[in-house]
ZALUMGU-990945 format. One record per residue (C-alpha): residue in one letter; x, y, z. Coordinates in steps of 0.05 Angstrom, whole numbers, plus 32768, in hexadecimal, padded with zeros to 4 digits. Example, Ala and Ser with C-alpha at 12.3 -4.5 7.8 and 13.67 -1.06 7.14 Angstrom:
2
code	x	y	z
A	80F6	7FA6	809C
S	8111	7FEB	808F
***
This chain:
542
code	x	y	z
X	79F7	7F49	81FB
X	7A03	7F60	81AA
X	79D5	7F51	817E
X	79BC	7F17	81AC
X	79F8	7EF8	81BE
X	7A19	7EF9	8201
X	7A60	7F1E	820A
X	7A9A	7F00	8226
X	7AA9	7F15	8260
X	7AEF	7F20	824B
X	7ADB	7F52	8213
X	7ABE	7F7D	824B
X	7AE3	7FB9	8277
X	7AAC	7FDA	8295
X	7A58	7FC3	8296
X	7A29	7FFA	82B2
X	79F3	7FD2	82CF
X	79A6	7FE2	82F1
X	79A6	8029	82CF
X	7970	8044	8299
X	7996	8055	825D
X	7987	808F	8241
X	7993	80A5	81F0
X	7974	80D8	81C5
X	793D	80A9	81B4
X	7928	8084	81F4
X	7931	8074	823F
X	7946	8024	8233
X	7924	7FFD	8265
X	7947	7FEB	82AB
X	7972	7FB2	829A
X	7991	7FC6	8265
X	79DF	7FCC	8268
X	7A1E	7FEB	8250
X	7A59	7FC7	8239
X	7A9C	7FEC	8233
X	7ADC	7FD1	8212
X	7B1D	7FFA	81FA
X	7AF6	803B	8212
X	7AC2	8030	81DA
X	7A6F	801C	81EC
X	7A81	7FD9	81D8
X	7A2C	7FBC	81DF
X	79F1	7FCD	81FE
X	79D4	7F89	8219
X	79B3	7F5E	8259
X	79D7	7F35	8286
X	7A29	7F46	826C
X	7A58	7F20	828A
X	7A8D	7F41	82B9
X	7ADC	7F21	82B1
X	7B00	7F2F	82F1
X	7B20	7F6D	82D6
X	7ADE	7F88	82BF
X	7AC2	7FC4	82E8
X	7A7B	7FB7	82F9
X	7A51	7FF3	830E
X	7A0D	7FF6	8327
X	79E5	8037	831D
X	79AB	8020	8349
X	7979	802E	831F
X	7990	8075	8300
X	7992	8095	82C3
X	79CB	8087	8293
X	79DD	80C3	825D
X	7A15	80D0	822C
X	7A4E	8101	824C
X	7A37	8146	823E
X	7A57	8165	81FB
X	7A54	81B5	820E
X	7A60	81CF	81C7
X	7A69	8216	81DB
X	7A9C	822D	8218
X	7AD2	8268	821A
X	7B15	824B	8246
X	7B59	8270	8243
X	7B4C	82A3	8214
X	7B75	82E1	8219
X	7B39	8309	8222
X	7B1A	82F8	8261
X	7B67	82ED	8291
X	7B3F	82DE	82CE
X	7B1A	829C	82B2
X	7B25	8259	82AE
X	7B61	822D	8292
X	7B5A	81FD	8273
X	7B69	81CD	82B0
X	7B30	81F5	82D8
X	7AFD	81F7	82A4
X	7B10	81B2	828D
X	7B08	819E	82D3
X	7AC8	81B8	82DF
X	7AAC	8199	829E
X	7ABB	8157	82B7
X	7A93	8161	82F5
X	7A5A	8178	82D7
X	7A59	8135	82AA
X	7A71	8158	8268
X	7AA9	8130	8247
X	7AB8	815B	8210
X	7AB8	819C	8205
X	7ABE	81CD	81C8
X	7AE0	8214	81D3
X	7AF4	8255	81A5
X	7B39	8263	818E
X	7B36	82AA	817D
X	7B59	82C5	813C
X	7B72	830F	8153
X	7B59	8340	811E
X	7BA0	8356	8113
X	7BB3	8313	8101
X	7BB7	82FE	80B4
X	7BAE	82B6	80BD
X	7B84	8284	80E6
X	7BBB	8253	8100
X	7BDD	8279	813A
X	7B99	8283	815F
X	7B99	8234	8156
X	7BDC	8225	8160
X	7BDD	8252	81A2
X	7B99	8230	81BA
X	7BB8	81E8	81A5
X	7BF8	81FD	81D4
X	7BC5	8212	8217
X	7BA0	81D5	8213
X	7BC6	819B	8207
X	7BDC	816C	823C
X	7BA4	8198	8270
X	7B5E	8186	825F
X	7B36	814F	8289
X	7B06	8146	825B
X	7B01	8148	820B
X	7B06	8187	81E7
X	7B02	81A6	81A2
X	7B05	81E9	8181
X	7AE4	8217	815D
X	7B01	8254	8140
X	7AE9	829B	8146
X	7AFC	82BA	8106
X	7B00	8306	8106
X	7B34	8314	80CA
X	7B10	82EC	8098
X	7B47	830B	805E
X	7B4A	82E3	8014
X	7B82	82B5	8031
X	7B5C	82A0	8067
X	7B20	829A	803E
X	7B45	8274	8006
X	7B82	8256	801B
X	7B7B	8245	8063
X	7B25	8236	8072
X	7B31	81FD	8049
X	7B6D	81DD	8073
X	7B44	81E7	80B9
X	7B1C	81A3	80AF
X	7B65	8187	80A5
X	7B76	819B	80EB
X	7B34	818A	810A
X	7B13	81BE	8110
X	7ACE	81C1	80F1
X	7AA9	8204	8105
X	7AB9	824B	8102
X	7A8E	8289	8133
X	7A7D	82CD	810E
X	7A6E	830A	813F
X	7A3C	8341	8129
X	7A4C	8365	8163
X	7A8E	8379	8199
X	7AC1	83A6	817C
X	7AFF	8371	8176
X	7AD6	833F	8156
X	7A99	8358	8131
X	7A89	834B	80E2
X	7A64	8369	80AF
X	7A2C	8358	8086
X	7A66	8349	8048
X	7A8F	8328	8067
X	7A5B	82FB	8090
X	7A43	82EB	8039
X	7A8A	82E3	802E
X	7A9E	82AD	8065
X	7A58	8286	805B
X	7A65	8280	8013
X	7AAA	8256	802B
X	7A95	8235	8065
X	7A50	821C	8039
X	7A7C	81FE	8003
X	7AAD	81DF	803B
X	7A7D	81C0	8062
X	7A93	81EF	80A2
X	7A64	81F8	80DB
X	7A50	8246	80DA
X	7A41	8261	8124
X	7A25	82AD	8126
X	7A23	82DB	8166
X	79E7	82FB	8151
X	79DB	8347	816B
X	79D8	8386	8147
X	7A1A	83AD	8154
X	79F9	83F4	8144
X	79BF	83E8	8168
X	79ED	83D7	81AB
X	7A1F	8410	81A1
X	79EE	844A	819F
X	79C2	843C	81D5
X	7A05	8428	8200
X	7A17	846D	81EE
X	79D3	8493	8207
X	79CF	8467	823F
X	7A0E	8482	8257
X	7A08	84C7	823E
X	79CB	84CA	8277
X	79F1	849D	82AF
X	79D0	8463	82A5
X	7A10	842F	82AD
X	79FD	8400	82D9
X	79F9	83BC	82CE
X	79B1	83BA	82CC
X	79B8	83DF	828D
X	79ED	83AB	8267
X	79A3	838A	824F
X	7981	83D1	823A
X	79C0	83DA	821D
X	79AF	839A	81F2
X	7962	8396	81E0
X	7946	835F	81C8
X	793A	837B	8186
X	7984	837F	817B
X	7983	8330	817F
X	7947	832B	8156
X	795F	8353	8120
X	799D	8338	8119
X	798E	82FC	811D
X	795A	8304	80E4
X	7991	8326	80BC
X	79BE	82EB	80CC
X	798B	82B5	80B1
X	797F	82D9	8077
X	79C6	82D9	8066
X	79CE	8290	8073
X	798A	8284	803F
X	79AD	82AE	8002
X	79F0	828B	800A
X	79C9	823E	801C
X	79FA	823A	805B
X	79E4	821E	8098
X	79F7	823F	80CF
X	79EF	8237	811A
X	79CD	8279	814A
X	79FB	827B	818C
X	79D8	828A	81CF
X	7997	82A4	81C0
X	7972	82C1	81F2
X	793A	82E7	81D6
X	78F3	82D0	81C4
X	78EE	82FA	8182
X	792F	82D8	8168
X	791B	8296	817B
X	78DE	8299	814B
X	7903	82B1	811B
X	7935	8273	8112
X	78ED	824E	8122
X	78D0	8267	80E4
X	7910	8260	80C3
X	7911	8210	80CF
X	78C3	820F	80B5
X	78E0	821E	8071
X	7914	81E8	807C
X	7957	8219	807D
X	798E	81F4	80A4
X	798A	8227	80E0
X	799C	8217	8120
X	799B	8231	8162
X	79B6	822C	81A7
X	79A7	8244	81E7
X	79C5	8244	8230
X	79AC	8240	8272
X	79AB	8276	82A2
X	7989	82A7	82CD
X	7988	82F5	82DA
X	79AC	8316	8317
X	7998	834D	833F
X	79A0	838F	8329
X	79D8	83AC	8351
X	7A23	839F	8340
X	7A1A	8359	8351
X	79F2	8359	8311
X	7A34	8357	82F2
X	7A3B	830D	8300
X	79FC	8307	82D2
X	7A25	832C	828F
X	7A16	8313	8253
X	7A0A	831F	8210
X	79D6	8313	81F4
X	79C9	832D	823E
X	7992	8305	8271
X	7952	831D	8255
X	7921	8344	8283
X	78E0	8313	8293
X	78DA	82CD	82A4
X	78A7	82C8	8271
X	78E7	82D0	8241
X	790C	8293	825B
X	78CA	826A	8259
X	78C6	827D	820A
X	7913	8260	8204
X	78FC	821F	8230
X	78C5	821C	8203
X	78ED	8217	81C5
X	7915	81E6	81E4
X	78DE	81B1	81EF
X	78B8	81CC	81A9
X	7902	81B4	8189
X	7915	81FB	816C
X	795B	81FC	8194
X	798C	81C7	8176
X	79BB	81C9	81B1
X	79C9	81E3	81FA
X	7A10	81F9	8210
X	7A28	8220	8247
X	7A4E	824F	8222
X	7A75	8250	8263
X	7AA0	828E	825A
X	7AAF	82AD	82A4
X	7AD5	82E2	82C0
X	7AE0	82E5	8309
X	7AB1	8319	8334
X	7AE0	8332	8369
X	7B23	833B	833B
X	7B36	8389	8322
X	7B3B	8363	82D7
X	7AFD	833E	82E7
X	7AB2	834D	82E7
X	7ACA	8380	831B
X	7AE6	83A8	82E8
X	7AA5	83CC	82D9
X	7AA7	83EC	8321
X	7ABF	8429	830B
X	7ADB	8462	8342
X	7AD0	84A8	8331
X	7ACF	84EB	8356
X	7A98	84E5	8395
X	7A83	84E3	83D3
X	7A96	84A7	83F4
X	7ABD	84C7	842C
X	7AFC	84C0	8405
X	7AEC	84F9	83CB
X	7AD2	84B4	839D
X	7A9C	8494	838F
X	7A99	8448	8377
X	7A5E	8438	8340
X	7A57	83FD	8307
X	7A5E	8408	82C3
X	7A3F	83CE	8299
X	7A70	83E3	8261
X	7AB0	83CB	8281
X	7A8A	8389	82A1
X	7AA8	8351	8280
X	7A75	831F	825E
X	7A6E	82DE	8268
X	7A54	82AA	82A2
X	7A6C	8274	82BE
X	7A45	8231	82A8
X	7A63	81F6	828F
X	7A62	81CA	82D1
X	7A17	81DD	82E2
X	7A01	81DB	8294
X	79E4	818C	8297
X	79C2	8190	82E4
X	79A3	81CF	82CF
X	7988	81B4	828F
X	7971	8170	82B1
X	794B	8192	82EB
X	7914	819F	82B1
X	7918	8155	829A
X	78DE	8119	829F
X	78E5	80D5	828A
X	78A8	80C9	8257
X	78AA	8089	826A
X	7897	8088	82BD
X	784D	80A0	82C7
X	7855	80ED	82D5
X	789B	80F0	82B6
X	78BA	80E0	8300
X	78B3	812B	830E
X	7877	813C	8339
X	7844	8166	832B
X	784D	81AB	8309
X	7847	81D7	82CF
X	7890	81E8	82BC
X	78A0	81D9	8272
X	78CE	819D	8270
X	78F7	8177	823A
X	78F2	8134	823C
X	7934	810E	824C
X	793F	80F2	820A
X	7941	8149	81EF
X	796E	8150	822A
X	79A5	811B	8212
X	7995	813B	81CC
X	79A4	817E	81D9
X	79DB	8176	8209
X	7A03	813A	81E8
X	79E5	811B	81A9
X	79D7	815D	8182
X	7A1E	8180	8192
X	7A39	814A	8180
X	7A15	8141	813B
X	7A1A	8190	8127
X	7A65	8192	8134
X	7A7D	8151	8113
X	7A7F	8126	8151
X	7A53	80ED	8134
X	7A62	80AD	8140
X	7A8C	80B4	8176
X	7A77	80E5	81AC
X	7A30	80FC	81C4
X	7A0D	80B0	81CD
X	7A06	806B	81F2
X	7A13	8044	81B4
X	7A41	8009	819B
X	7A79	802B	8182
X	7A77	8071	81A2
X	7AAC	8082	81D9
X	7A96	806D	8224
X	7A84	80AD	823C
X	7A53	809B	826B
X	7A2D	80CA	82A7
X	7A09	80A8	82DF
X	79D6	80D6	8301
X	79B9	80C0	834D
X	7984	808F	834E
X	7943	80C2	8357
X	791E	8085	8376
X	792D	8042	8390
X	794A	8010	835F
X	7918	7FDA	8340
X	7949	7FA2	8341
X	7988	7F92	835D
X	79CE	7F79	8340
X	79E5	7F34	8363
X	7A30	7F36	838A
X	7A34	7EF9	8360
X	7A37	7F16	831A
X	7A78	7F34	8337
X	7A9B	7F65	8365
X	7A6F	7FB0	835D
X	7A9E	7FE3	835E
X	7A62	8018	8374
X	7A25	800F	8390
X	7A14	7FEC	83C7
X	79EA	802D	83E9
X	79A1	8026	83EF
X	7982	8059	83B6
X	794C	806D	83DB
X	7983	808A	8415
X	79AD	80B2	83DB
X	79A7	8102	83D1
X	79A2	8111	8389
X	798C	815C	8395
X	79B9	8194	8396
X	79C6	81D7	83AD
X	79F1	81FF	837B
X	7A27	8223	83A3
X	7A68	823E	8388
X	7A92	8215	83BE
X	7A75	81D6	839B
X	7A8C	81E9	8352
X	7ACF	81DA	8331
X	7ADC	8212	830F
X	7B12	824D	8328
X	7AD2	8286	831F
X	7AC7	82A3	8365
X	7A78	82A6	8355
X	7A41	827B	833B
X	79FF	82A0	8311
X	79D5	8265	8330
X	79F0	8265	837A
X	79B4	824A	83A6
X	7989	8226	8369
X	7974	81E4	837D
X	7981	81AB	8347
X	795F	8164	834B
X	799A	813C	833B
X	79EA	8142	8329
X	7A1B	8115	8302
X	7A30	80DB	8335
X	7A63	80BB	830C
X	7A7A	80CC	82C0
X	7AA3	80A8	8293
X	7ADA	80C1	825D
X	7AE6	8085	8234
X	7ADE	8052	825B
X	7AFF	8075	8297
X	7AE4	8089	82DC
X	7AF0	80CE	82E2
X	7ABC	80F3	8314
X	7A9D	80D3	8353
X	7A77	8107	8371
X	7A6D	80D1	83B4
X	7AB0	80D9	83B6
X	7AAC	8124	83AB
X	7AE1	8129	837F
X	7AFD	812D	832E
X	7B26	80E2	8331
X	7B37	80EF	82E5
X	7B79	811B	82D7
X	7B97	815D	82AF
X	7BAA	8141	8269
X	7B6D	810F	8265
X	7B48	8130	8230
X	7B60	8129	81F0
X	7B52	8154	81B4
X	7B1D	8148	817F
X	7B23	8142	8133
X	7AE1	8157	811F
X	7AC2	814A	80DB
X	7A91	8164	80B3
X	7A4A	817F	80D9
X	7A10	814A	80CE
X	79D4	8185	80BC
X	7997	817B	80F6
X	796E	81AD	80E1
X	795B	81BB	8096
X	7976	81AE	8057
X	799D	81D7	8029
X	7993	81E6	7FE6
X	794D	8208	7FED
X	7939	824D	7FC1
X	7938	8281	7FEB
X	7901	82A9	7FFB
X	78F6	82DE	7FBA
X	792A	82B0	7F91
X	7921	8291	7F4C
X	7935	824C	7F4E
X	797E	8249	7F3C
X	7982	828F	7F42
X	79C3	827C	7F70
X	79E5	8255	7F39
X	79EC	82A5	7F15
X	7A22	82AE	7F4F
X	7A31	827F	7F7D
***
């Protein structure tokens, strides 16, 4: 039903029936159900009426949420030869329920222009992604023609966002030219991203830390304190208040940073941030699995400050920012097992060195089960969770941060990142956690899936590497128990994962690629007088 009145069966493809619809506002009521035409969420409505070529699925009571929009992942870049292509990661995306997917064409600093990073990322990924994708582009040469002549031609190509490194050798900016590019992206209406660490601060305690032995991978994070992050990101903030640019903190993992972008948003400046989900490794060379930067931060109490900011609303979104290297592979993470003159019975001796580890973990099929596993449904007494004292987001902050948001901030809107009229039909079913309250009749029509009792289905998981799509050899959360995992998802109308079947049903050259507009601003306005600033003082120079 639209607006009260019943569809036609023959306007109907696909109706999702028995499920609890989930958007970033609500958990609809059981009963509710989807209506897909042409690939598009054609109504939302109670008792639709199947054609015989509709599909009719029954999610037996389950929750229903938007395919996953992972806004930050690293596939096929030249730096890291041992991850994923963009079949794999694509792959793996799909059976994690994320139908689209945003990922970094690099600009070389050598190179004068932006368009052969773009045109050499357009050439890996077309015609082998399974699900969605988009791009954003790391700039690292940001010379007055790019600035001038060819920023303003990106939005032309689609592509609506632009990441800034203050830190890593090959990629890192200064303070200048971090002004410089916010100025242009501010008055273009491009999405600023920031890798926030201090450089300086990194380099000279990677230095001491080496000059006394201390390489392995434990130290990557002492190599990286927290106050690196913090300061940074502080620095970054400020930067985005004197030019009024909103920008967007990648990956945060430290407390002190957090409240920074949390104080940030209490004056109302259009800062964002983002976070990932993951967990510290032990502290031999296995560690190296757990590389990152800004690196896995030392006590739990850390990660319960990010989770925190995730149900107090400071994060704007969650991504993966899947961007693996393989463990046992001389160009992979095994790289940083260094041989040098020893004792190992041979005359050598075999010992990590954090500083040839690659970083970067694998992430983008596990991102949404990870994130859900903290989930309750405000609406079922005791959020449908048991009894515990774990910080939780409700579901409606999970489809927000994980769909709805991403697909807001990188000029998605209307189309991708919610169950609405008029969006595209990507749709993931999770397992029923409990029997289902009603049933669907045989005689509404044939059900393509479900006729298992609820209450007999396993909707927890074990995380093991065998079970993942990707082509990484490891997993940072091998043995972590989730409470649920995509049964079925959707691209536009289309079946293309059905984990009873245990398999990816959709195929390479699926996805298509995304014109993106203009960001819609979540957090903030611009336009407000900066802290110390006469008003107008901008106008002088801007």
């Amino acid at each position: 039903m639209e607006n009260g009145k019943k569809s036609s069966g023959s306007d109907l493809d696909l109706i999702v029936r028995n499920g609890r619809i989930v958007t970033a506002s609500e958990v609809l009521a059981l009963g509710a159900e989807l209506g897909v035409k042409d690939g598009k969420i054609h109504c939302i409505g109670q008792g639709l009426e199947a054609g015989p070529e509709t599909e009719v699925v029954d999610a037996q009571g389950a929750y229903i949420t938007p395919g996953g929009v992972d806004s930050h992942v690293h596939i096929q870049q030249d730096n890291t030869p041992t991850g994923d292509t963009w079949e794999t990661g694509s792959r793996s995306a799909i059976a994690g329920g994320n139908t689209t997917i945003i990922a970094f064409a690099t600009q070389k600093r050598q190179e004068p222009g932006i368009w052969p990073a773009l045109e050499a990322y357009h050439a890996k990924a077309t015609g082998n992604s399974y699900c969605d994708y988009g791009f954003h582009l790391i700039l690292t040469n940001p010379n007055e023609t790019v600035l001038e002549k060819e920023l303003p031609s990106l939005l032309d190509a689609g592509v609506s966002s632009v990441k800034l490194y203050m830190t890593y050798e090959p990629m890192k900016l200064g303070d200048s030219d971090l002004f410089n590019i916010m100025m242009k992206t501010r008055s273009l209406g491009i999405t600023t991203m920031i890798h926030a660490e201090n450089t300086d601060i990194i380099e000279q305690i990677t230095k001491r830390l080496a000059n006394r032995g201390n390489t392995g991978t434990f130290f990557h994070s002492v190599a990286r304190p927290q106050i690196a992050e913090s300061e940074a990101t502080y620095r970054a903030i400020s930067l985005a208040e004197v030019t009024d640019t909103p920008i967007l903190l990648v990956h945060m993992s430290a407390p002190a940073a957090v409240q920074h972008v949390r104080e940030a948003q209490a004056r109302l400046l259009p800062v964002h941030a983002e976070t990932e989900r993951l967990r510290s490794g032990p502290e031999d060379f296995e560690g190296a699995k757990g590389i990152c930067a800004p690196p896995l931060r030392h006590d739990a109490r850390d990660l319960e400050a990010i989770w925190m900011g995730l149900a107090a609303g400071t994060f704007t979104v969650v991504s993966s920012d899947h961007a693996p290297a393989t463990f046992d592979h001389a160009c992979g993470k095994m790289s940083g097992l260094v041989v040098t003159d020893g004792n190992d019975g041979n005359g050598k001796a075999r010992h990590g060195d954090f500083r040839h580890v690659p970083n970067g973990l694998p992430g983008i099929e596990t991102r949404l089960p990870l994130l859900y596993d903290r989930t309750f449904d405000s609406t079922r007494p005791g959020g449908g969770v048991g009894d515990d004292d774990k910080i939780r987001i409700p579901l409606t902050r999970f489809v927000e941060l994980t769909s709805t948001n991403p697909a807001k901030l990188y000029g998605l809107a209307g189309r991708k990142g919610s169950l609405l009229p008029g969006h595209d039909a990507d749709i993931v079913i999770w397992y029923p956690e409990e029997p289902p309250l009603v049933a669907v009749s045989e005689a509404d029509g044939p059900l393509s899936s479900g006729s298992a009792n609820a209450a007999k289905l396993n909707n927890k998981v074990t995380i093991t590497n065998s079970m993942l799509h990707h082509r990484i050899d490891y997993t940072p959360f091998e043995g972590i128990e989730v409470r649920n995992w995509p049964r079925w998802v959707f691209l536009r109308g289309k079946r293309v994962w059905d984990r009873d079947g245990g398999q990816v049903i959709g195929g390479k050259g699926d996805g298509v690629f995304l014109k993106r507009g203009k960001s819609n601003i979540l957090t903030g306005q611009m336009g407000r007088t900066g802290v110390g600033m006469m008003k107008g003082e901008q106008s002088y120079w801007m």
